[in-house]
C-alpha positions as CSV (number, residue, x, y, z in Angstrom):
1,X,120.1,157.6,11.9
2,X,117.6,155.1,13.7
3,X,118.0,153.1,11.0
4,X,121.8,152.7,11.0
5,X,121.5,152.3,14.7
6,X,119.3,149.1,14.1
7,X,122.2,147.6,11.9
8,X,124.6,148.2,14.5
9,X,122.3,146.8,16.9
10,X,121.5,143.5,15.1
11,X,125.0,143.2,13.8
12,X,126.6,143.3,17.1
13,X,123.9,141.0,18.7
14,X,124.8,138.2,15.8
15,X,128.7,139.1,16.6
16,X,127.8,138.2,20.4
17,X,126.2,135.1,20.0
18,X,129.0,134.0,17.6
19,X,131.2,134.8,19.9
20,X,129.7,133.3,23.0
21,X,128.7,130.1,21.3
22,X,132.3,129.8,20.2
23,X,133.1,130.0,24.4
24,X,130.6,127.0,24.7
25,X,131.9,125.0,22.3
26,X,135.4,122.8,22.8
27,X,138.3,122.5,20.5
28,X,138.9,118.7,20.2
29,X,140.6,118.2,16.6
30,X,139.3,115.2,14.9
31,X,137.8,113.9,17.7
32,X,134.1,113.9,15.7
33,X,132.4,111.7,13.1
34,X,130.8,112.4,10.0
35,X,133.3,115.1,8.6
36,X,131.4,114.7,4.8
37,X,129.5,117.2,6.6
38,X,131.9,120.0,6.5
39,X,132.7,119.4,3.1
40,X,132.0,122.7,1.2
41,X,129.3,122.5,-1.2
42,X,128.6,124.4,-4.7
43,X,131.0,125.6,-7.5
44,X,130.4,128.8,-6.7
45,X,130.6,129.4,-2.7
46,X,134.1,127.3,-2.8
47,X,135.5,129.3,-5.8
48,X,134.7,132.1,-3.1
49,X,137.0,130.8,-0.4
50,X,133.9,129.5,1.2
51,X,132.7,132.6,2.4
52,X,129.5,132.6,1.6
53,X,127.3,132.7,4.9
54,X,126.1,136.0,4.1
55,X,124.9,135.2,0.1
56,X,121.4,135.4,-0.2
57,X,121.2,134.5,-4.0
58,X,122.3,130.5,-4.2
59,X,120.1,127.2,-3.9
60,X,123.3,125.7,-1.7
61,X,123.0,128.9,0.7
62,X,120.8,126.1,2.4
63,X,124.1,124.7,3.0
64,X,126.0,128.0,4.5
65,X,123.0,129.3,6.3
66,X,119.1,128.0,6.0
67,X,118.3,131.6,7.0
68,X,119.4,133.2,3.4
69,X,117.9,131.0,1.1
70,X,114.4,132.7,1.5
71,X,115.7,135.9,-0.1
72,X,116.7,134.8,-3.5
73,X,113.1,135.2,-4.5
74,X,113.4,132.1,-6.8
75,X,113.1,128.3,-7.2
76,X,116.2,126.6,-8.2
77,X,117.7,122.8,-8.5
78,X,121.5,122.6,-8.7
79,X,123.9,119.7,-8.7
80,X,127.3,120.2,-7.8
81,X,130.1,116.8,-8.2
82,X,133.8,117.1,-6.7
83,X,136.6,114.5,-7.3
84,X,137.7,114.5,-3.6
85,X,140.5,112.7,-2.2
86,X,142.5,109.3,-3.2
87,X,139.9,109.0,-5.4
88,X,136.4,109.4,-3.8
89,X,133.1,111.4,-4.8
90,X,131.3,114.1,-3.1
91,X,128.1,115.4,-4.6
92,X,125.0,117.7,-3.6
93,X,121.6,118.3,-4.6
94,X,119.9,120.9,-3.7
95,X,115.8,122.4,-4.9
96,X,114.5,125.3,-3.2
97,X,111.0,125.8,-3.6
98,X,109.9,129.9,-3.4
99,X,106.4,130.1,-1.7
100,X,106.2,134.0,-1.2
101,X,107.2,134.8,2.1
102,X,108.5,131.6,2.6
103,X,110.5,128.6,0.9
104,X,110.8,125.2,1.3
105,X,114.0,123.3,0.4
106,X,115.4,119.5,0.1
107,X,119.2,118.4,0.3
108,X,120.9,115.2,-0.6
109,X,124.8,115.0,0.4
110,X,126.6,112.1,-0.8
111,X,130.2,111.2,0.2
112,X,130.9,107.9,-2.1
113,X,133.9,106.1,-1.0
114,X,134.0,103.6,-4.2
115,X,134.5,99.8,-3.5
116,X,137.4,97.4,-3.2
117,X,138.1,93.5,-2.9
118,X,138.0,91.9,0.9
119,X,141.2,90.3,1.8
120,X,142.4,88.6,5.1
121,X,145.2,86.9,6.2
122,X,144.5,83.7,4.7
123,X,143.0,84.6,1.5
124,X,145.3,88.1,0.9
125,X,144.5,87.9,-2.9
126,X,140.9,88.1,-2.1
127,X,138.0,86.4,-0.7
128,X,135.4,87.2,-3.5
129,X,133.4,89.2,-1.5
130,X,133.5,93.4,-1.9
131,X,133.3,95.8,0.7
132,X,132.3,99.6,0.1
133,X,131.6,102.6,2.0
134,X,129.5,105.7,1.6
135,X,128.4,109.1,4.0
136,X,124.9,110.4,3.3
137,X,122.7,112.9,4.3
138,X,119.4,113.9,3.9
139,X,118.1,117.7,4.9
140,X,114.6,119.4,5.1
141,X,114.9,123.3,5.3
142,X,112.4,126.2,5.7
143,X,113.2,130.1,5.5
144,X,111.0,132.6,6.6
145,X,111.1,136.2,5.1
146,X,110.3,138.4,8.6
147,X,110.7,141.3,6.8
148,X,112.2,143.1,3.9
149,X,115.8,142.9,5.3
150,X,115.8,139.9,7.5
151,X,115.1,136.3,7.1
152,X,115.5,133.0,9.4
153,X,115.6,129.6,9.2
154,X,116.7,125.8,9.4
155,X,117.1,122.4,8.3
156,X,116.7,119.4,10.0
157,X,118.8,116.4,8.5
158,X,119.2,112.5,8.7
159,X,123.1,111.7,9.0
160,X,124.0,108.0,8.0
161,X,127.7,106.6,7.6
162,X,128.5,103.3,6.5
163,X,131.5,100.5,5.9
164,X,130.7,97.5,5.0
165,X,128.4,96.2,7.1
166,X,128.8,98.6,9.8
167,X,126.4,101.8,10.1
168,X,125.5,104.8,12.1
169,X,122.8,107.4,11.9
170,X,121.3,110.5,13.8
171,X,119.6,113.5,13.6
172,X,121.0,117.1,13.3
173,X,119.9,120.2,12.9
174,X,121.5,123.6,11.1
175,X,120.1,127.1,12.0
176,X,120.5,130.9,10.4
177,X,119.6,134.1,9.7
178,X,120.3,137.2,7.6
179,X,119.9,140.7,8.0
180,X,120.3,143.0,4.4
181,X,121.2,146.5,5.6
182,X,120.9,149.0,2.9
183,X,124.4,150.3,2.7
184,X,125.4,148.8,-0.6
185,X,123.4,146.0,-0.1
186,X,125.6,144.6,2.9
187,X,124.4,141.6,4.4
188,X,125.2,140.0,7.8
189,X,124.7,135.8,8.6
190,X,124.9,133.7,11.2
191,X,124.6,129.9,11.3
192,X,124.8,127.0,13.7
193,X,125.4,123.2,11.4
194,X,125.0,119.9,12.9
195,X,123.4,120.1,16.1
196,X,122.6,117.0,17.2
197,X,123.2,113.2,18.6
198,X,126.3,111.0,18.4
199,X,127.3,108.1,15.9
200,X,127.9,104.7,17.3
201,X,128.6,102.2,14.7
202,X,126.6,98.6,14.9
203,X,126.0,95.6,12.4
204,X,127.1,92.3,11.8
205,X,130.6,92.3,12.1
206,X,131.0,93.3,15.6
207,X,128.7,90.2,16.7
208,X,131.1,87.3,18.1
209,X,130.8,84.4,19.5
210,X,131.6,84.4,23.3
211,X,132.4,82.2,26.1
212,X,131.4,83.8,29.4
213,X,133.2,81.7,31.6
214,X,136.4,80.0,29.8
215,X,137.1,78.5,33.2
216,X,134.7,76.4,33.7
217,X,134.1,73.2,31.1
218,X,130.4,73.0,29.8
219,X,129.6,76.4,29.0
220,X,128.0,77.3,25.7
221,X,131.0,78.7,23.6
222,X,128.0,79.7,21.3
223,X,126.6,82.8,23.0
224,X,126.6,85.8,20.3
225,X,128.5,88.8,22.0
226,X,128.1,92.3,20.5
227,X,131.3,94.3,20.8
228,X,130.6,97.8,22.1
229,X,132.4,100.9,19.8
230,X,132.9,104.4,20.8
231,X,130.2,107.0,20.2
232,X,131.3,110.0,18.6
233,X,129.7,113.8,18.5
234,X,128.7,115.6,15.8
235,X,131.3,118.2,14.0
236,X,129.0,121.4,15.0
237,X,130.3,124.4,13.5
238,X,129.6,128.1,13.8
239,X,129.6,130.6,11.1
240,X,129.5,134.8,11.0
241,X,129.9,136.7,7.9
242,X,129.6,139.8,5.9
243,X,129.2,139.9,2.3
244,X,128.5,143.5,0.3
245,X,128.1,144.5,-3.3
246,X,130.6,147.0,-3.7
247,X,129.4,147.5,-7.4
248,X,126.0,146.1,-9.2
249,X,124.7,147.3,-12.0
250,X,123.2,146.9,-15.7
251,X,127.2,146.2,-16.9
252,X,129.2,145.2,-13.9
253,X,129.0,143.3,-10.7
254,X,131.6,143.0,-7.6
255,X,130.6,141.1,-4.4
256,X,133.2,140.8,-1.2
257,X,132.7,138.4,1.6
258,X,134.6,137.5,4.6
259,X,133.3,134.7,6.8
260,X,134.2,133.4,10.6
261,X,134.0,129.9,11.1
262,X,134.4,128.4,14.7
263,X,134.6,124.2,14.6
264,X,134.1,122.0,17.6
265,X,136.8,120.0,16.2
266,X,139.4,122.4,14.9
267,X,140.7,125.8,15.3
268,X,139.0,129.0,14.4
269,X,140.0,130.5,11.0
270,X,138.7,132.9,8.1
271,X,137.9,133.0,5.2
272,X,137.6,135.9,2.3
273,X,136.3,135.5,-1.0
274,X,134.9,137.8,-4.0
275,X,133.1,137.4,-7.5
276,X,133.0,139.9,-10.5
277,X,130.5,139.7,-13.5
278,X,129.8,140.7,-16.2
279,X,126.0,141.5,-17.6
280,X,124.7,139.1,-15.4
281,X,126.2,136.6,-18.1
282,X,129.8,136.1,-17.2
283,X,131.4,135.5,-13.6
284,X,135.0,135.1,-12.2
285,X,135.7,134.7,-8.7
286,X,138.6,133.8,-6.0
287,X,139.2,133.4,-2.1
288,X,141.3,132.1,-0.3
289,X,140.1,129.4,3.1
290,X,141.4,128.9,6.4
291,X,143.3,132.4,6.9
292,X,144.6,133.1,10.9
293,X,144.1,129.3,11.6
294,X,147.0,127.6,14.1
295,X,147.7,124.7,11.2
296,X,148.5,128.3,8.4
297,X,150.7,129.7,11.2
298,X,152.6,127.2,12.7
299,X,153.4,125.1,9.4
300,X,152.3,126.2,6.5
301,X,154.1,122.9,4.5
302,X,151.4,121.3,5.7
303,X,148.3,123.5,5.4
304,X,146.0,121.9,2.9
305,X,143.5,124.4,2.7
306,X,144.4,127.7,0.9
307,X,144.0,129.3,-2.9
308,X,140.7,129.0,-4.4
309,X,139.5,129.9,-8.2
310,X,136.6,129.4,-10.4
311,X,134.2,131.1,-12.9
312,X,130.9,130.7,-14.5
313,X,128.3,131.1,-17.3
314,X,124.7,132.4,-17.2
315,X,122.3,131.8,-19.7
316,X,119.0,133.2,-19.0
317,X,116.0,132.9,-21.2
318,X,113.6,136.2,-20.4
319,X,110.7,135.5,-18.0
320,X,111.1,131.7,-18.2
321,X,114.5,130.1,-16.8
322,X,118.2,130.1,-16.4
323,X,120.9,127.9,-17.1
324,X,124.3,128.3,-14.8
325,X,127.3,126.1,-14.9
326,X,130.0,126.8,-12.6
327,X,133.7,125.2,-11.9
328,X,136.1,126.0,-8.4
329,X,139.2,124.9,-8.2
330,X,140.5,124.5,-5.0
331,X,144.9,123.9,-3.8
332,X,144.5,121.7,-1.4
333,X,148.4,121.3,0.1
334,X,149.7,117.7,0.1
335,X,146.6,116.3,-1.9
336,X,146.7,117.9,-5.2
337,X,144.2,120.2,-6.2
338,X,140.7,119.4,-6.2
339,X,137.7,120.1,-9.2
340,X,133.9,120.9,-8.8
341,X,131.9,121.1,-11.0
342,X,128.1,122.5,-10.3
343,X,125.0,123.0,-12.9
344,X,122.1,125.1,-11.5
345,X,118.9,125.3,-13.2
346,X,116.3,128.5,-12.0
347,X,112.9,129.1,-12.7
């Protein structure tokens, strides 16, 4: 009985702070920069629905919540490559380090935009030169095992966009934590993503050359100028979620997960999400995203979010390493459908 009472305790403090960070934050729809960031990562978690802040068993849990990642009680490396839209790339690496009580993790998120010939108004068939663009971002995590059931954690990241020969970078931070209870191994997350300073674009092109005072004749029309651009915030985004084991054993598997999410730049939504296997070998696994959000409810034409699919194989070699390949598809409305396509390697 105490017990239980300490997993209704820490499950409704976690619900509280969701819920009164999701008071502090403001719902300004793409009114933020770097939205590579909110991309979902891993073959597996998007298959899900992207419900996965409460998995405690996945290299790109450093993703979802920095405070899981500890528990899986393994080192991995995973790769994970999705065609995204009108033709651009988005891939993740990910390699957790296990060191006991602890783990250690590093990120790489790539958003690669391709290239394309410059044209201008007097040379519209090109100029010779070739602009391209590309979003990266670089994280260091940590997750701490407190105790058997819960674990916390976070990553710090370096946040760069650029186009052409415009960039931006900053700082941000992601912060988490899990709490295993021991009714059918149901676990409660929480995470905070990219906390931190604003974008504001500088580089060559928006040097000029400026005459202070037109009005009078003399003046040096030379004087470089630097045009001033808008800074933007962050996208910060809150997470809760629940995920259980509702069967796991020798033969069979079956995980549910449901998951909150609360954007500064969008409106709230859920999404659900579940995975069956087979002997550990053999998974299949469905969700769907963005359930309850405004966008689903007043036009569904144009929801893009929705239906999500995927399945994967495990091939584990006894006491040495394992091989997993997994593939999510993911309807994405107006867009098409999107593919990913992720290869983890444990050990």
């Amino acid at each position: 009985m105490k017990r239980l009472r300490e997993q209704i305790h820490i499950g409704a403090l976690m619900i509280a702070i969701m819920v009164q960070s999701s008071v502090m934050a403001q719902s300004k729809v793409g009114t933020t920069a770097a939205q590579f960031l909110g991309n979902s990562v891993g073959a597996k978690a998007i298959a899900m629905g992207s419900a996965f802040v409460a998995s405690n068993d996945d290299v790109t849990g450093i993703y979802w919540n920095p405070g899981a990642f500890v528990q899986a009680k393994k080192s991995e490396f995973v790769f994970t490559n999705s065609e995204w839209l009108a033709g651009t790339k988005f891939r993740w690496f990910g390699l957790m380090i296990q060191l006991g009580d602890n783990a250690l993790g590093l990120t790489l998120t790539q958003l690669d935009y391709g290239e394309d010939e410059v044209t201008t108004v007097d040379n519209p068939e090109g100029t010779g030169d070739r602009w391209s663009a590309a979003d990266i971002a670089a994280g260091l995590s940590y997750s701490r095992q407190l105790s058997d059931r819960f674990s916390m954690g976070a990553t710090v990241k370096y946040v760069s966009q650029r186009i052409y020969n415009e960039t931006a970078s900053s700082v941000t931070f992601d912060m988490g934590l899990l709490y295993v209870t021991d009714f059918h191994g149901m676990r409660l997350g929480m995470s905070m993503s990219n906390f931190g300073g604003d974008l504001t674009l500088s580089g060559r092109d928006l040097l000029t050359p400026t005459d202070i005072d037109p009005t009078h004749a003399g003046s040096n029309k030379t004087l470089v100028g630097n045009l001033k651009v808008d800074s933007w915030p962050m996208p910060l985004l809150f997470r809760v979620g629940l995920a259980m084991d509702v069967v796991k054993n020798d033969e069979m598997s079956a995980t549910v997960a449901v998951d909150a999410l609360r954007p500064s730049d969008n409106t709230e939504s859920v999404n659900v999400g579940g995975e069956i296997g087979w002997r550990n070998m053999l998974f299949v696994r469905g969700g769907y995203k963005a359930l309850f959000s405004n966008e689903s409810v007043l036009n569904r034409n144009v929801q893009q979010d929705g239906l999500t699919l995927g399945a994967g194989l495990k091939y584990s070699a006894e006491g040495f390493m394992a091989l997993e390949v997994n593939y999510a598809y993911t309807k994405f409305g107006l867009f098409g459908n999107l593919n990913t396509i992720e290869v983890a390697l444990s050990f």
